[in-house]
MARBA-3410 file (N, C-alpha, C, O; in Angstrom, 1 decimal):
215
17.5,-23.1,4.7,16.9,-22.0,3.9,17.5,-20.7,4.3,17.6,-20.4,5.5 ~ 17.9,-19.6,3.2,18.4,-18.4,3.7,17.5,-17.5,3.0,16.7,-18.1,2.2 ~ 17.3,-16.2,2.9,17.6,-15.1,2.4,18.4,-14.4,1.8,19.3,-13.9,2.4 ~ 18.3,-14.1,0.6,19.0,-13.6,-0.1,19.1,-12.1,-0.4,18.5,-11.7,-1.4 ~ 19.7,-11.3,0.4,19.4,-9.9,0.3,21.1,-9.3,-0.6,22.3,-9.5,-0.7
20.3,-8.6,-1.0,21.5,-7.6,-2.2,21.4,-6.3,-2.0,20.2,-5.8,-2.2 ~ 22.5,-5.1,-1.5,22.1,-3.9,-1.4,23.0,-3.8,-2.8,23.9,-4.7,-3.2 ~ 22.5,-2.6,-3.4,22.8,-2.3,-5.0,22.6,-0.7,-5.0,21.7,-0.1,-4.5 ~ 23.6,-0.2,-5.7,23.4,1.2,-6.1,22.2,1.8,-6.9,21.9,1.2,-7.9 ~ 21.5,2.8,-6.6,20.1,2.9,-6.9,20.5,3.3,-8.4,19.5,3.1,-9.1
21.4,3.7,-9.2,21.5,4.3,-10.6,21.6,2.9,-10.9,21.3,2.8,-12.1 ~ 21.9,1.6,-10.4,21.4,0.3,-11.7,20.2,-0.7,-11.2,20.2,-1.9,-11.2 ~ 19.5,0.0,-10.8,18.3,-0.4,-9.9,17.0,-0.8,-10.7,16.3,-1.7,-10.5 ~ 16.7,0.6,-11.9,16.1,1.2,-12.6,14.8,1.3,-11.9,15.0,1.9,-10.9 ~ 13.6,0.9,-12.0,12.6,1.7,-11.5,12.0,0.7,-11.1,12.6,0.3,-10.1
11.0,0.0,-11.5,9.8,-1.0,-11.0,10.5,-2.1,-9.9,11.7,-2.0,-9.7 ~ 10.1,-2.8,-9.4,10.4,-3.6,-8.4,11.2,-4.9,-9.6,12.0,-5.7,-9.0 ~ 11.1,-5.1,-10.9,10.9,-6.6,-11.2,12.6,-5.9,-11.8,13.5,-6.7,-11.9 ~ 12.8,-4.6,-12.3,14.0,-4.4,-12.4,15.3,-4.3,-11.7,16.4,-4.6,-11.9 ~ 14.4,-3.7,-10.4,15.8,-3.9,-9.6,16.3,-5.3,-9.3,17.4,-5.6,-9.7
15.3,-6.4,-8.3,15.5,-7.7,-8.6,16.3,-8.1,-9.8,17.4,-8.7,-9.7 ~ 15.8,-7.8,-10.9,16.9,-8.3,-12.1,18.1,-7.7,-12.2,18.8,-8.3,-13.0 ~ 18.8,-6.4,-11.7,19.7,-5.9,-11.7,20.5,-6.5,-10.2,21.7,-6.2,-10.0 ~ 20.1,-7.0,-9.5,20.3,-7.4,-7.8,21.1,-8.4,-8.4,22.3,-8.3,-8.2 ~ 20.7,-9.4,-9.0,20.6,-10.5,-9.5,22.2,-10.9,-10.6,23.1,-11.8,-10.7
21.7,-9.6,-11.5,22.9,-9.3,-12.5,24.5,-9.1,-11.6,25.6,-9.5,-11.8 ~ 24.0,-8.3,-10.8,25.0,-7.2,-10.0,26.0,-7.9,-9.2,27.1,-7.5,-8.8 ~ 25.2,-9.2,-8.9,26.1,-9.9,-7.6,26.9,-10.7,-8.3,27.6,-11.5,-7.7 ~ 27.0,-10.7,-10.0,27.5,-11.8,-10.4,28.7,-10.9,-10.9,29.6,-11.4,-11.4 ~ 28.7,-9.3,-10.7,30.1,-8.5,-11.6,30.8,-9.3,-10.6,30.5,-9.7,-9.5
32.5,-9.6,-11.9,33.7,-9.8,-11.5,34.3,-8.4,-11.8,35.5,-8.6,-12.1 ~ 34.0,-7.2,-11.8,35.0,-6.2,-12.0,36.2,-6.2,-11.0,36.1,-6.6,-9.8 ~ 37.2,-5.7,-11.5,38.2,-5.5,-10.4,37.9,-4.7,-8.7,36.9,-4.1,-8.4 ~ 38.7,-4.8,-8.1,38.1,-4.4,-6.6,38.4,-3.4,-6.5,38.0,-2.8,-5.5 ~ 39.4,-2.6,-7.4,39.3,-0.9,-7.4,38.2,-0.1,-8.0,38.1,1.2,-8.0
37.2,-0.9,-8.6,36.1,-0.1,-9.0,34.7,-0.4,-8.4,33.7,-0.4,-9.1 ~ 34.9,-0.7,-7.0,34.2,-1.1,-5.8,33.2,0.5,-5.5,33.8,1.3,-4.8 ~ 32.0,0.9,-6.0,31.4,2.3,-5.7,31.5,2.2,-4.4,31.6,1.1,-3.8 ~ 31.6,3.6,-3.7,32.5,4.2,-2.2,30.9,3.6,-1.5,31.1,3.1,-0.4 ~ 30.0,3.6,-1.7,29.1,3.6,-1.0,28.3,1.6,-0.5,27.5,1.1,0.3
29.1,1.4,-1.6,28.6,0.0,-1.5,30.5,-0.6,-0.3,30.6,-1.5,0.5 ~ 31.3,0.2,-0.7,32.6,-0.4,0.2,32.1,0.3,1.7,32.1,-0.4,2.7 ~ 31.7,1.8,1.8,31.5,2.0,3.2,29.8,1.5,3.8,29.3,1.8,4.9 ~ 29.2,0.7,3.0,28.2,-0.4,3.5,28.5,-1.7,4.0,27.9,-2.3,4.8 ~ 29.9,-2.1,3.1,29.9,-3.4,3.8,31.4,-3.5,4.6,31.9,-4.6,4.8
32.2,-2.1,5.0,32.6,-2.1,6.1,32.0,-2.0,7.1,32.3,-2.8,7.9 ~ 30.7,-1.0,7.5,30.0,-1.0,8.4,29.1,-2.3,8.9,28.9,-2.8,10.0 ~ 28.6,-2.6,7.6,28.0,-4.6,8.1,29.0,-5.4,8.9,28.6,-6.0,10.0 ~ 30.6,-5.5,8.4,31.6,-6.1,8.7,31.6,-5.6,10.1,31.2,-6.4,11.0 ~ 32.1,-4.6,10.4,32.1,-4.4,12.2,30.9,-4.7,12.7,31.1,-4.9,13.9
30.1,-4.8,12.6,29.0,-5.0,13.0,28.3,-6.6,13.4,27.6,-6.9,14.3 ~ 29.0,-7.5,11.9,29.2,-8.7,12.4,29.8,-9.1,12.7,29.3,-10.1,13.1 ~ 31.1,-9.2,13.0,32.7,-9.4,13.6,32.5,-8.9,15.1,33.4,-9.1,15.9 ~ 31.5,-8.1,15.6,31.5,-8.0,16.6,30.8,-8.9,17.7,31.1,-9.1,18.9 ~ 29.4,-9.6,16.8,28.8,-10.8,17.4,29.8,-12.3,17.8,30.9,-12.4,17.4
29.3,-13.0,18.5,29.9,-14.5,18.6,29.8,-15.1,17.5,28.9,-14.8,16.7 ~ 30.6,-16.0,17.2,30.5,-16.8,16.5,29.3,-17.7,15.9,29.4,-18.1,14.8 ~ 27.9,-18.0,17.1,27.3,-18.3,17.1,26.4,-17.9,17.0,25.4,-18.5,16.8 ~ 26.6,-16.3,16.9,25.3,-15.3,16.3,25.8,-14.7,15.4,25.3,-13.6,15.6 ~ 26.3,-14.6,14.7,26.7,-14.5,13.4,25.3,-14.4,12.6,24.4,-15.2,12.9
24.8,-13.6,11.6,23.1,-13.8,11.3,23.8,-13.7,10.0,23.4,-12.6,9.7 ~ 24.5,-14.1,9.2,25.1,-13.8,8.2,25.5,-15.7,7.2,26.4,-16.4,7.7 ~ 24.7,-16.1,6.2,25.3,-17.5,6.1,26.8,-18.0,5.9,27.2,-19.0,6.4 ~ 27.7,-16.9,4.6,28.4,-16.9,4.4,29.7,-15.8,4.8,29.7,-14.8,4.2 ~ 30.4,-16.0,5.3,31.4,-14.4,5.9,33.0,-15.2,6.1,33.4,-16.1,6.8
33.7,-14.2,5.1,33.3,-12.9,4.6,32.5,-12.4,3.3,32.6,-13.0,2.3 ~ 32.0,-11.7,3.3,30.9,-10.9,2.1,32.5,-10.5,0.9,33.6,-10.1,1.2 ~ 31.9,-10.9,-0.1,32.8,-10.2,-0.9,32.4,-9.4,-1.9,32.2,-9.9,-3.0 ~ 32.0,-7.9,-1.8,31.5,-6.9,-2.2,31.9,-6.8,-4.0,33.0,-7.1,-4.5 ~ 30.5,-6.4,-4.8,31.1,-6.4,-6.1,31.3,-5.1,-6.7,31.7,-4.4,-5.8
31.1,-4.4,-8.0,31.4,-3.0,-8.1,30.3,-2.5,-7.5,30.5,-1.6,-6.7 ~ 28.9,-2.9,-7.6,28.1,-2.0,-7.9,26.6,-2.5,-6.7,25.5,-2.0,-6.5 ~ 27.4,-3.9,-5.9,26.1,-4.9,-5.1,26.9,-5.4,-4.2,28.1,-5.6,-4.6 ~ 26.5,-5.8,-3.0,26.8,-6.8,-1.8,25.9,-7.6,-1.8,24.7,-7.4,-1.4 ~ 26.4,-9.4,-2.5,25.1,-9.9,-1.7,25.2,-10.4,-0.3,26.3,-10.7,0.2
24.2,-10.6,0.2,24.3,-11.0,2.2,23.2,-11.8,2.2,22.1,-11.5,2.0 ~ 23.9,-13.1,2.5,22.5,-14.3,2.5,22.5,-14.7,4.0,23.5,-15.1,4.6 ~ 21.1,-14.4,4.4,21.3,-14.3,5.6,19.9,-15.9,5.9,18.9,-16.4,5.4 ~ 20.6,-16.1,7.1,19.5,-17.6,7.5,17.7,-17.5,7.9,17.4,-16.7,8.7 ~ 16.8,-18.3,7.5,16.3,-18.0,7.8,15.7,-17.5,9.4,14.8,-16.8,9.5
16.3,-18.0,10.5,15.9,-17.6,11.7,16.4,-16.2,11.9,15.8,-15.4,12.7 ~ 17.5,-15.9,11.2,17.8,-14.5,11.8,17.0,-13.3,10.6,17.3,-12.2,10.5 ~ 16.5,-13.6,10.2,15.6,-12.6,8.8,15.4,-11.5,9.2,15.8,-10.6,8.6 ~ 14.7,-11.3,10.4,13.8,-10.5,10.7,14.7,-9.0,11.3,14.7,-7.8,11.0 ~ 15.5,-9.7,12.3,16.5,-8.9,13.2,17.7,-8.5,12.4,18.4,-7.6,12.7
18.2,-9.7,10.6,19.0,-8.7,9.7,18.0,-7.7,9.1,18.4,-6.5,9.1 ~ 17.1,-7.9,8.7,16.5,-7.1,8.0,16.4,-5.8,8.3,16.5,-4.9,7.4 ~ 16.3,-5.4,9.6,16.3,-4.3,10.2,17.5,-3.9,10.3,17.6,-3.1,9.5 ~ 18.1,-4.0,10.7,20.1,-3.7,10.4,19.9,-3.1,8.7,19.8,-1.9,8.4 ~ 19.9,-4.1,8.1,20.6,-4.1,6.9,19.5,-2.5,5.9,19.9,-1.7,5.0
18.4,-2.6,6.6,17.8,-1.7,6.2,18.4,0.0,6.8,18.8,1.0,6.2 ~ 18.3,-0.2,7.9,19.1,1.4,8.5,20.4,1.3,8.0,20.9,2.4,7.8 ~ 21.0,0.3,7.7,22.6,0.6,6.6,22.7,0.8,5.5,23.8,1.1,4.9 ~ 21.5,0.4,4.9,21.0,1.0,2.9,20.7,2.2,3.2,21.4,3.0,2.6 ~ 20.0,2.7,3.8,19.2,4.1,4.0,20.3,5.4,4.1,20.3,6.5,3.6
21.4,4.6,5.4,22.3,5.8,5.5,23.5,6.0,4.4,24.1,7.0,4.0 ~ 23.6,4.6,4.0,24.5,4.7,2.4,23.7,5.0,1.4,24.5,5.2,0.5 ~ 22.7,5.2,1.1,22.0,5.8,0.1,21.3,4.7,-1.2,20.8,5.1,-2.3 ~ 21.4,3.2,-0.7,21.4,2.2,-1.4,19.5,1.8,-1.2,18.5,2.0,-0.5 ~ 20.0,1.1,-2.5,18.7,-0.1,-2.3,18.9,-1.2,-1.8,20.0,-1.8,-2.0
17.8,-1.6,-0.9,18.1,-3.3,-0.5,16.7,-4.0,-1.3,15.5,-3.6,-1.4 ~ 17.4,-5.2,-1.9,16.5,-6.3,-2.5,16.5,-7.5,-1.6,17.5,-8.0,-1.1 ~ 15.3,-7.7,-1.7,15.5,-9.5,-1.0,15.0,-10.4,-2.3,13.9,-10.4,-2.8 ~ 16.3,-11.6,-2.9,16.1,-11.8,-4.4,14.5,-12.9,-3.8,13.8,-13.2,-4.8 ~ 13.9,-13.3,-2.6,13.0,-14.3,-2.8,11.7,-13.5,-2.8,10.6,-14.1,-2.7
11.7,-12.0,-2.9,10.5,-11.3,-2.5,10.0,-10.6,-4.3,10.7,-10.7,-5.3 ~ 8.5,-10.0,-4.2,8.3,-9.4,-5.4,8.3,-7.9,-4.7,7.9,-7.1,-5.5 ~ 8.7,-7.4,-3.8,8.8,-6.0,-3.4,9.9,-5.5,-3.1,10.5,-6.5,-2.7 ~ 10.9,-4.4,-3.0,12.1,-3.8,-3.0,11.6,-2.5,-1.6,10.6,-1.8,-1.5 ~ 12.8,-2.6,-0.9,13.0,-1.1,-0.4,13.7,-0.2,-0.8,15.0,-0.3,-0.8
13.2,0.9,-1.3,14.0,1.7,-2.0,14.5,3.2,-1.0,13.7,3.7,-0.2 ~ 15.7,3.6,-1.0,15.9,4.2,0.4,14.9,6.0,-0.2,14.1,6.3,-1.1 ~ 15.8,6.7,0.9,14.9,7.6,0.8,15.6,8.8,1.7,16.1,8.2,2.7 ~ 15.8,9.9,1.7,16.7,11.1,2.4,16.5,11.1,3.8,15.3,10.8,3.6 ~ 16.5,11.2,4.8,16.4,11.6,6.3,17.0,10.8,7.2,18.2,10.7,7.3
16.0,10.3,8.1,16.8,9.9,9.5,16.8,8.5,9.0,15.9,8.1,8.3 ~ 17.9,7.5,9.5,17.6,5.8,9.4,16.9,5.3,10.3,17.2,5.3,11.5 ~ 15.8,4.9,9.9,15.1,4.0,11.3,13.9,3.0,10.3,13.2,3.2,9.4 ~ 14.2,2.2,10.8,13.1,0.8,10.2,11.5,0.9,10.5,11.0,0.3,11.4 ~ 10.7,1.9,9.6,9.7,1.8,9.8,8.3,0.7,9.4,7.9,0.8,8.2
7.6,-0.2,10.3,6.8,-0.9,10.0,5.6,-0.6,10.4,5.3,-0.5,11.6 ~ 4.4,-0.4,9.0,3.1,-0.7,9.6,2.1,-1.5,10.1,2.3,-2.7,10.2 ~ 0.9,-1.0,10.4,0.4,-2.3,10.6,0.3,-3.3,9.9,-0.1,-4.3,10.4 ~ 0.4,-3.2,8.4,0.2,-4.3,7.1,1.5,-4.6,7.3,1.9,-5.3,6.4 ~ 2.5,-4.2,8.3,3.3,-5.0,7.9,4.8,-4.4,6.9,6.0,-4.8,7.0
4.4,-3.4,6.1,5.4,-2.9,5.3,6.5,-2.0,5.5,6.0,-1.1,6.2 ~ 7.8,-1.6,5.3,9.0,-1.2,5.9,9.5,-0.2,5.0,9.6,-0.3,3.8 ~ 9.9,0.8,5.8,10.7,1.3,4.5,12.0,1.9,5.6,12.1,2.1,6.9 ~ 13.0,2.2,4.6,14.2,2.4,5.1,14.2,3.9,5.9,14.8,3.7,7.0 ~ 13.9,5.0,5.9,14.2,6.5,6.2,13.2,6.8,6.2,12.2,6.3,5.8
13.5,8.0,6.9,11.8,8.7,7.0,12.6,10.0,6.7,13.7,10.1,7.1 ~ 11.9,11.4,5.7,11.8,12.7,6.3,10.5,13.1,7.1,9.4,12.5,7.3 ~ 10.9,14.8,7.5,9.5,14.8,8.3,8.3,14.7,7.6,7.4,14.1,8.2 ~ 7.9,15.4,6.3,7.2,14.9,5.9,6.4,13.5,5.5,5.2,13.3,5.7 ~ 7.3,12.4,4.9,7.1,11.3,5.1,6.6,11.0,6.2,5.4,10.6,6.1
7.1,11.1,7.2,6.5,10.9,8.7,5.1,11.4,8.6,4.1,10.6,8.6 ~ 5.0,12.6,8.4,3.7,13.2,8.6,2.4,12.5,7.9,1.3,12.3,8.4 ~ 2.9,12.1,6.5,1.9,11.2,5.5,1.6,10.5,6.0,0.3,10.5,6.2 ~ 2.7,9.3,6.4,2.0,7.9,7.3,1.7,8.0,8.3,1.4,6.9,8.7 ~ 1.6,9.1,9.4,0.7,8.7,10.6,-0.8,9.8,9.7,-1.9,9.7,10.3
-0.8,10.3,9.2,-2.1,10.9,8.6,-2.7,9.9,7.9,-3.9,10.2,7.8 ~ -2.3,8.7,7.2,-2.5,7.3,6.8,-2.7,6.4,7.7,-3.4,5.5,7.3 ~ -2.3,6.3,8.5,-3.1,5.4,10.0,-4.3,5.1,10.5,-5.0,6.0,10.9 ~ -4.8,3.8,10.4,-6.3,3.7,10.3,-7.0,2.4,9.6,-6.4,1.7,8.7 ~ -7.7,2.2,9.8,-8.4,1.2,9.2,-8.4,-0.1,10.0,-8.2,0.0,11.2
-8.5,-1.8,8.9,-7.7,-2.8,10.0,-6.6,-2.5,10.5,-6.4,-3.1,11.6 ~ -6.0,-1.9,10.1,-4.5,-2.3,11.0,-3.7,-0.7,11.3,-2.7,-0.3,10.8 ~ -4.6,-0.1,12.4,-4.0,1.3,12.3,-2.8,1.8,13.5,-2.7,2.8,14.2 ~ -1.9,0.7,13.3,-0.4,0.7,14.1,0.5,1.5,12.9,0.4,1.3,11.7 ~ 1.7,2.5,13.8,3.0,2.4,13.0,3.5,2.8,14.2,3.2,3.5,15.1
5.2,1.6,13.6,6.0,1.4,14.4,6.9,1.9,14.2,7.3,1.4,13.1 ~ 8.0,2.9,14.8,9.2,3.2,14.4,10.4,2.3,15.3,10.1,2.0,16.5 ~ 11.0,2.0,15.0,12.3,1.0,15.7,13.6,1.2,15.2,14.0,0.6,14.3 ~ 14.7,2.4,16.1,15.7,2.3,15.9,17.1,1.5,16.3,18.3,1.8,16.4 ~ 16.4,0.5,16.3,17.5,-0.8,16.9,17.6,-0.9,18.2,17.4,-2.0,18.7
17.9,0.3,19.1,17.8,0.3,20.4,16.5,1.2,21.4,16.4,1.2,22.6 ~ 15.8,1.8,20.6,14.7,2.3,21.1,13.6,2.4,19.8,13.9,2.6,18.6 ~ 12.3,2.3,20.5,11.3,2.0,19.8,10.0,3.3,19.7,9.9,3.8,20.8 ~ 9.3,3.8,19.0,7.8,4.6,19.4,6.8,4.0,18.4,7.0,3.8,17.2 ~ 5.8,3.9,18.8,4.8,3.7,18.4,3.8,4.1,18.3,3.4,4.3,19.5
2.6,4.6,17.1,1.4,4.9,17.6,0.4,4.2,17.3,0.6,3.4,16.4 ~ -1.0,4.2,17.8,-2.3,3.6,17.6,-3.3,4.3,17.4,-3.5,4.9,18.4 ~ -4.1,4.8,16.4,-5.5,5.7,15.9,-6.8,5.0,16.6,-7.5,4.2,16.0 ~ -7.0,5.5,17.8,-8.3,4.9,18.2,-9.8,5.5,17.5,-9.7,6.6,16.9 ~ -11.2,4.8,17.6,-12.2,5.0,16.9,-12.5,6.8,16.7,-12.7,7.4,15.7
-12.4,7.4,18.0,-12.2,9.3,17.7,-10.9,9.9,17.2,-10.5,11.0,17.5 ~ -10.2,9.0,16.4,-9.4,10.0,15.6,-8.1,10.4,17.0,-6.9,10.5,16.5 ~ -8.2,10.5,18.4,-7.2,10.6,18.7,-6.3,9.2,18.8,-6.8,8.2,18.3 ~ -4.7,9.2,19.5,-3.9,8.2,18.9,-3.4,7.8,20.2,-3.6,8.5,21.1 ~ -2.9,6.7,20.4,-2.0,6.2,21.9,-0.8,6.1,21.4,-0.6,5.4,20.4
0.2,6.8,22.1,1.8,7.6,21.7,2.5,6.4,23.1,2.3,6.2,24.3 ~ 3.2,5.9,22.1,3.9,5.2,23.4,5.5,5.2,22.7,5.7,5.7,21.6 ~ 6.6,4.6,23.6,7.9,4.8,23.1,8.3,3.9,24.3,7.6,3.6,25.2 ~ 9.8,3.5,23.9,10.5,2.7,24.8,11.6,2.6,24.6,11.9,3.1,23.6 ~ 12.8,2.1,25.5,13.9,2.4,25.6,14.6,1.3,27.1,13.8,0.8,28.0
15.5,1.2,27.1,16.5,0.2,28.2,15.5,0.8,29.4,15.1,-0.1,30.1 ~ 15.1,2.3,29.7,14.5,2.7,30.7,13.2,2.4,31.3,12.8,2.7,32.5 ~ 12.6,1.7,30.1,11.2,1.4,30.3,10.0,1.6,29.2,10.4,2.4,28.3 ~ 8.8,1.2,29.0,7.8,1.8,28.4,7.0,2.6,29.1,6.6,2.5,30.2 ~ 6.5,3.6,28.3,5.5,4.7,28.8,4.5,4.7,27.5,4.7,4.1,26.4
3.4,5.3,27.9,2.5,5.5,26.9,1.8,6.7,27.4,1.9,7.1,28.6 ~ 0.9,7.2,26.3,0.0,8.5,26.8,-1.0,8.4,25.5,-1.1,7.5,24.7 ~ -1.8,9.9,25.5,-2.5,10.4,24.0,-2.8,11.6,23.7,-3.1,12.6,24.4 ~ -2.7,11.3,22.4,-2.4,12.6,22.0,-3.9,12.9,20.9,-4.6,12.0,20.5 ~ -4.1,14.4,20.6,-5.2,14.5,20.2,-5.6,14.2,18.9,-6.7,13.7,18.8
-4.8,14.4,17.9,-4.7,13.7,16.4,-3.5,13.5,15.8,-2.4,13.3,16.4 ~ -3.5,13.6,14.4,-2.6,12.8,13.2,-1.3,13.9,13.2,-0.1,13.5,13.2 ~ -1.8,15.7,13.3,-0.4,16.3,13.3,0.3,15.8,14.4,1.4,15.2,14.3 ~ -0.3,16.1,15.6,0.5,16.3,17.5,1.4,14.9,16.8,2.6,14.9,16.4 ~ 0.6,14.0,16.8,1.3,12.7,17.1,2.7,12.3,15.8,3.7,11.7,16.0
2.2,13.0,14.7,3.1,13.3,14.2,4.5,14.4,14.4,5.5,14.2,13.7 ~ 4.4,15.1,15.1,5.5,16.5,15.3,6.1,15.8,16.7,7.3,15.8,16.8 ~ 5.4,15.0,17.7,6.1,14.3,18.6,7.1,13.0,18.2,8.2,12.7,18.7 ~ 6.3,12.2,17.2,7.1,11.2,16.3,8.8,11.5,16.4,9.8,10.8,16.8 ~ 8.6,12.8,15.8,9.4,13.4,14.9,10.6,14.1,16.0,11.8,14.2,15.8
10.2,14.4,16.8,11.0,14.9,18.2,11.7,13.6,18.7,12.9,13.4,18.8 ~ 10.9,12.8,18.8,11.4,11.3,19.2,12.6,11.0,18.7,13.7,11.1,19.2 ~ 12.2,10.6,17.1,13.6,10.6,16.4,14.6,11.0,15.9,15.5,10.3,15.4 ~ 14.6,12.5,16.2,15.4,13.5,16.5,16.5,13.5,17.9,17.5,14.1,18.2 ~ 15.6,12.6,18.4,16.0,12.7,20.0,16.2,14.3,21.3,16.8,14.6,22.3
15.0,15.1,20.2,14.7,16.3,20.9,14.1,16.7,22.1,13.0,16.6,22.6 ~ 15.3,17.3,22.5,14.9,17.5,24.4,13.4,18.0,24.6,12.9,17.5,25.6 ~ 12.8,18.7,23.9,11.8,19.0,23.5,10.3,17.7,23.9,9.3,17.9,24.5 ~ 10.9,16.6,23.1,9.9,15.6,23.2,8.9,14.9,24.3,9.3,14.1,25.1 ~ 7.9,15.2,24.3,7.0,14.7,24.9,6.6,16.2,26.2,5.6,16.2,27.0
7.4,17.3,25.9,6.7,18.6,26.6,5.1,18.5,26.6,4.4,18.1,25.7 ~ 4.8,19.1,27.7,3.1,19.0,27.6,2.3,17.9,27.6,1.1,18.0,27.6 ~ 3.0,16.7,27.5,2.1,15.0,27.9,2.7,14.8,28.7,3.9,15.1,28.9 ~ 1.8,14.2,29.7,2.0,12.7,30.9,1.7,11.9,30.3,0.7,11.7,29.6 ~ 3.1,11.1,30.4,3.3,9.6,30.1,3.3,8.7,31.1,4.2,8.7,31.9
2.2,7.8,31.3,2.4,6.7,32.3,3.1,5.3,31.8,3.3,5.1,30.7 ~ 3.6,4.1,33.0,3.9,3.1,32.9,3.1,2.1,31.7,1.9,1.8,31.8 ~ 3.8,1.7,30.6,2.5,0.3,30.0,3.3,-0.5,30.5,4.5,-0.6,30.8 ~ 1.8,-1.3,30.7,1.9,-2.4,31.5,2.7,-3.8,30.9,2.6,-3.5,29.7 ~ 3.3,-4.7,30.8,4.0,-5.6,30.2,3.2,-7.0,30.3,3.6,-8.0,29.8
END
């Protein structure tokens, strides 16, 4: 069993989720010639390419390779065991190409979005490719309820926060160096620190103690 994921230029995407799917769909099947390859779908699936050519052979998370890119779509069918860990790739490399990623077995689409690439998931679960600061700001001001986690994950380092019952949040982040955690008082702080994080601003975490979390 694989996954069938398609990044596709967002002008034949059209709007609702059930179009792009049908355009994903359409898109992987152009034979146009390979000089009419859009620049953004050729510098997506050069960067996928180094990127898998640099794993073993045995980790390869890719079913079929090489990908052979069409005018306007890449499809990448990827195995079920590795889903989770392409998904996240393939999403920080739609976002910075400016693309959409479809997965043809899902009824939902990521549609990218202007800012920084980083794979954000909430607590329900749901992802989207980029964040601006604003965006940022929305979803941790949306934080709450059953499931009041959001997770940012940029492939090699992670932050997280949690909305406890008083409205303040548990700020934690991680990296090869270790996990720390702290808190912060509400939805902006924890937001404007997010946002330092991602930035990678020397700035970040001024004015909190961060202790050890525990593993």
């Amino acid at each position: 069993m694989s996954y069938d994921f398609v990044a596709l230029v967002p002008e034949a995407a059209g709007g609702s989720d059930d179009e792009v799917l049908a355009a994903a769909s359409r898109l992987t099947e152009d034979e146009s010639a390979v000089e009419t390859i859009d620049p953004r779908i050729s510098a997506f699936h050069a960067e996928l390419a180094t990127i898998v050519d640099s794993l073993p052979d045995d980790e390869k998370w890719i079913s079929v390779w090489p990908l052979t890119p069409t005018a306007k779509a890449l499809f990448v069918p990827v195995p079920y065991p590795s889903a989770d860990d392409a998904l996240l790739t393939l999403l920080r490399l739609a976002a910075r190409h400016g693309l959409v990623l479809a997965d043809l077995s899902s009824t939902s689409v990521d549609h990218p979005a202007p800012g920084l690439p980083v794979s954000v998931r909430g607590g329900d679960g749901a992802r989207l490719g980029a964040l601006t600061r604003d965006r940022l700001t929305a979803l941790v001001q949306g934080v709450g309820g059953e499931e009041p986690f959001l997770v940012l994950d940029t492939g090699e380092r992670f932050a997280q926060i949690y909305r406890e019952s008083d409205g303040s949040f548990l700020l934690e982040h991680a990296d090869d160096s270790g996990h720390m955690g702290t808190t912060v008082a509400g939805a902006d702080e924890a937001a404007t620190h997010l946002w330092k994080w991602l930035a990678a601003d020397p700035d970040f975490g001024a004015g909190l103690t961060f202790t050890p979390v525990p593993r």
